[in-house]
C-alpha positions, 0 to 999 in steps of 0.5 A, a space after each residue: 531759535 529766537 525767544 519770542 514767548 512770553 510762557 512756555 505755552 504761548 506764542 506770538 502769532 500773525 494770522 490772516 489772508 492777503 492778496 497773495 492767496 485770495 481774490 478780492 471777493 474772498 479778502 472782502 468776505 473777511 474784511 472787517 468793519 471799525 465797529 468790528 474791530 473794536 469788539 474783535 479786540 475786546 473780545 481778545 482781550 477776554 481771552 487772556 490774547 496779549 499785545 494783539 492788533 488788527 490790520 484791515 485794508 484792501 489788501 490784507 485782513 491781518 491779526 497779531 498777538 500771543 495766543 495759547 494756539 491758532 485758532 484762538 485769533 482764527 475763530 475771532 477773525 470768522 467771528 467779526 467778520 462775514 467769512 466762515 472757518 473752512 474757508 479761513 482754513 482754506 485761504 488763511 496764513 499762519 505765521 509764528 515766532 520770528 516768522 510773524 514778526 518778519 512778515 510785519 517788518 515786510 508789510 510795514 516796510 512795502 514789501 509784501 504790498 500788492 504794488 511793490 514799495 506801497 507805503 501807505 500800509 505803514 498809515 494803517 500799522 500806525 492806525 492799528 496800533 492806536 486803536 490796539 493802545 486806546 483798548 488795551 494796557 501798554 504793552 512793552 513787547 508791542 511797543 518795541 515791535 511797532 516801533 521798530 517797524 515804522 523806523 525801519 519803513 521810514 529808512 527803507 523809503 529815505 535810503 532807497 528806490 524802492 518807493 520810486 514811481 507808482 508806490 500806491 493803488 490810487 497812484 497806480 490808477 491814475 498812471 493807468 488812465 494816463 496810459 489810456 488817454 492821450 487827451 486826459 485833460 479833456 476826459 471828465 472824471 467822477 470819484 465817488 469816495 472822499 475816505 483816505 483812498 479817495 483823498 489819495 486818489 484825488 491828490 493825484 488826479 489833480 498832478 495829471 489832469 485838469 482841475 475843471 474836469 475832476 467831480 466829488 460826490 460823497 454821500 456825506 457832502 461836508 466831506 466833499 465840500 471840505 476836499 473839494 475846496 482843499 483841491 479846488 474841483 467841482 462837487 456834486 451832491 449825493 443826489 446826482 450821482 446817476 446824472 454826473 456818471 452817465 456825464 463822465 468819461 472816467 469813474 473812481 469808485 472808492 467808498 469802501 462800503 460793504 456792499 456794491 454802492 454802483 450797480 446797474 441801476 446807477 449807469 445810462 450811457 450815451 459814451 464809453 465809460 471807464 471804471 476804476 474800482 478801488 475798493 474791498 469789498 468790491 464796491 461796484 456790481 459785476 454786472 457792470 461790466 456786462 453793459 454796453 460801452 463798460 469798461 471795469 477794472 478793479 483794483 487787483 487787475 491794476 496792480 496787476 497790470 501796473 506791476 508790468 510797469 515796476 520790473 526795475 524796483 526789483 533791483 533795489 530790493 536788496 538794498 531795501 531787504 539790508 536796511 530792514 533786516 538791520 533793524 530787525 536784528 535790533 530788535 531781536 537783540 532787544 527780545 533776546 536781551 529781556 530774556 537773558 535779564 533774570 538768568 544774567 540778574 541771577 548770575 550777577 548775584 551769583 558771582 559777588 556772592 562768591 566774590 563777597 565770601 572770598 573777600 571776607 577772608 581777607 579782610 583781616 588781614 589787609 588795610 580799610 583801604 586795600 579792602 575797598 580797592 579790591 572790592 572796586 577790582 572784584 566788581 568790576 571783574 564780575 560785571 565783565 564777566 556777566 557781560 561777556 555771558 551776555 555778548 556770547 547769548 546776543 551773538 552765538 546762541 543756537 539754542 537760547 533756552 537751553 543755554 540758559 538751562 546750562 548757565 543755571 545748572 553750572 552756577 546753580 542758580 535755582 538754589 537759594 543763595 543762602 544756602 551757599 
C-alpha cells in the first residue's frame, strides 16, 4: 500500500457529494458560499486538519486533507453548509489514501466531469488551492499534489481528444440552443449572470449568434457594462429584468445565487420562452416550468442530454487515462521517496559506519594516499548500496512499512551508533 500518512493515525481523506450520486437540489443543499469556505477552512485548521482544501461548484461540494477519521471533514461540510449529517451519510463519498488522491488527479484532469473532458474544473482546483495557501502555512504534500494534478490536466488537454467539441456546461447550452433554433441569429437572448459561468456562457454565445441579439443584465451593472463592452452586446439594468425577459426568446440564467433569483413573478409572456439554468443551487423556481409557453431546462438535464452527442470522446479515454496515470506514478514515487528518507539517511549512516570501522584497521598498514583512494572506493560502494535499496522500495515494494520495519531490523538501526 502507498504510504499516504503523515502519522500512523491520520489519513489523507477526499469527502464530498457529486453530481454521480445527488440531484442538483441535494448538491445545492451542500453548496458552500465564499464566506463559508474561508471559516470552513479555518475551523480546520483548529482542528489539527492538515494540507486541507475545498472544492465547491455545480457539480461537486469536495474536501481534502488529513484527518484522524471521516467525520472530522463530514461534520465541517454540514457545519458550513445548509445540509444535515444523515443526509450527507446518505449521499456523501468517501475516499482515502490513494483512492483520494485518484480521484483529484480525475477530477482535475476532466475525467470525473459531468460532461466528459470539462476542463474548467481545473480553474477551480487552482482557486481552491490559493485560498487553501492564503489561510494556512505551505505545505509540502499539497504542493506536490496540486501541482501534479494541474501539469497532468494540461497534458491530458494538449495530448489528446478528449477536450474536443462540447468540453463545458455553458458550451454545452449553447450547442443545445444550436440544435433547437435554426433561425438563432433572429431569436433575442437574455443572460442573466456576468460571474465566470455567465462570461464563459456569453463567450460562446457570441461565436454562434448574433451580437445584436445578446442582452446582460447583472444586478451589479459595472460588471455588465465591463463584459458587455469587452463582447459588444446590449446591457440592460437590473431594473428591467421583467421587461427584457417577457421580450426574449431565450434565457441563460447563471447567478449562481442561493436561492431562486427567477420566479414566477418575473415572467409575462405573450411568446414561448426558452430557459437554460445553469446554476447550483438551482436559481430558477420550479414552478416556471408550470407556465404556459415555458420551456425549463436545467443544467443536469443538458448534460444529460449533451452526453448523447459525446459518445465518440469515449475512445480517447485511455490515451487521457495513460498520460494521467504517468504522472500520477511520479508523484507516488515522490510519496513514497519522502518516506523511505529517514530509513535510507539511517541506513547511509549505518554502512559508513561499518565501512569506517573496517577502514580504520588498515590505515596502519597502508600509504596516506591508498587510504583516501579506498575511502572514495568505500563511499561509493555504500551510496550504491543505499541506492539500490531505494530503487527496489520505489519499484517491488508491496508492503512499504513492513519493508522498511525489515531494513531496520537486519541493520539494527533504532540502536544507537555508538554503541556499535
Amino acid at each position: 500500500m502507498r504510504y499516504l500518512e503523515e502519522q500512523n493515525n491520520i489519513q489523507f481523506y477526499s469527502i464530498g457529494i457529486s453530481y454521480k450520486k445527488t440531484d442538483a437540489q441535494t448538491r445545492g443543499v451542500f453548496s458552500i458560499t465564499s464566506e463559508n469556505q474561508v471559516a470552513l477552512l479555518t475551523e480546520a485548521k483548529k482542528l489539527n486538519c492538515t494540507s486541507v482544501f475545498l472544492i465547491s461548484t455545480c457539480n461537486r461540494t469536495e474536501l481534502y486533507g488529513f484527518a484522524s477519521e471521516a467525520k472530522t471533514l463530514l461534520h465541517l461540510l454540514v457545519e458550513f453548509s445548509n445540509g444535515e449529517i444523515e443526509l450527507l451519510k446518505q449521499n456523501a463519498f468517501i475516499y482515502k489514501g490513494t483512492q483520494a488522491v485518484n480521484h483529484l488527479f480525475k477530477v482535475g484532469c476532466g475525467l470525473d466531469s459531468q460532461i466528459i473532458g470539462d476542463f474548467e474544473v481545473i480553474s477551480q482546483v487552482k482557486k481552491s488551492y490559493k485560498q487553501s495557501l492564503s489561510l494556512q502555512p505551505s505545505d509540502v504534500f499539497l504542493d506536490r499534489l496540486i501541482n501534479s494534478v494541474i501539469q497532468a490536466s494540461r497534458k491530458v488537454k494538449a495530448q489528446t481528444q478528449l477536450s474536443s467539441g462540447v468540453t463545458s456546461v455553458s458550451f454545452a447550452g449553447v450547442q443545445y440552443i444550436r440544435n433547437q433554433f435554426s433561425d438563432l441569429n433572429n431569436k433575442k437572448i437574455l443572460l442573466y449572470g456576468t460571474g465566470k459561468l455567465g462570461r464563459n456562457t456569453c463567450d460562446n454565445l457570441i461565436k454562434h449568434s448574433n451580437h445584436d441579439s445578446i442582452t446582460l443584465i447583472n444586478r451589479s451593472q459595472k460588471k455588465a457594462e465591463i463584459l458587455g463592452h469587452k463582447f459588444d452586446v446590449h446591457v440592460k439594468s437590473h431594473d428591467f429584468l421583467n421587461e427584457e425577459i417577457a421580450n426574449s426568446d431565450i434565457l441563460f440564467v447563471a447567478t449562481g445565487a442561493s436561492i431562486p433569483t427567477i420566479t414566477q413573478h418575473n415572467i409575462t409572456l405573450e411568446t414561448p420562452l426558452l430557459i437554460l439554468d445553469l446554476s447550483i443551487p438551482r436559481n430558477v423556481a420550479p414552478e416556471v416550468a408550470q407556465l404556459p409557453g415555458v420551456t425549463l431546462i436545467h443544467m443536469d438535464e443538458l448534460s444529460q442530454l449533451t452526453n448523447e452527442t459525446l459518445k465518440n470522446r469515449q475512445e480517447h479515454l485511455p490515451k487521457a487515462y495513460e498520460v494521467m496515470d504517468h504522472i500520477k506514478e511520479e508523484f507516488y514515487e515522490w510519496v513514497d521517496s519522502r518516506k523511505m528518507i529517514p530509513t535510507l539517511n539511517s541506513l547511509n549512516a549505518k554502512l559508513k559506519q561499518y565501512k569506517d570501522s573496517e577502514l580504520q584497521k588498515l590505515t596502519k598498514s597502508i600509504s596516506k594516499d591508498d587510504s583516501e583512494l579506498m575511502m572514495q572506493l568505500t563511499d561509493k560502494i555504500v551510496q550504491k548500496l543505499t541506492g539500490n535499496f531505494a530503487g527496489y522500495l520505489r519499484k517491488n515494494s508491496t508492503d512499504f512499512d513492513k519493508d522498511l520495519n525489515f531494513i531496520h531490523q537486519i541493520f539494527k538501526l533504532d540502536e544507537s551508533q555508538s554503541n556499535e
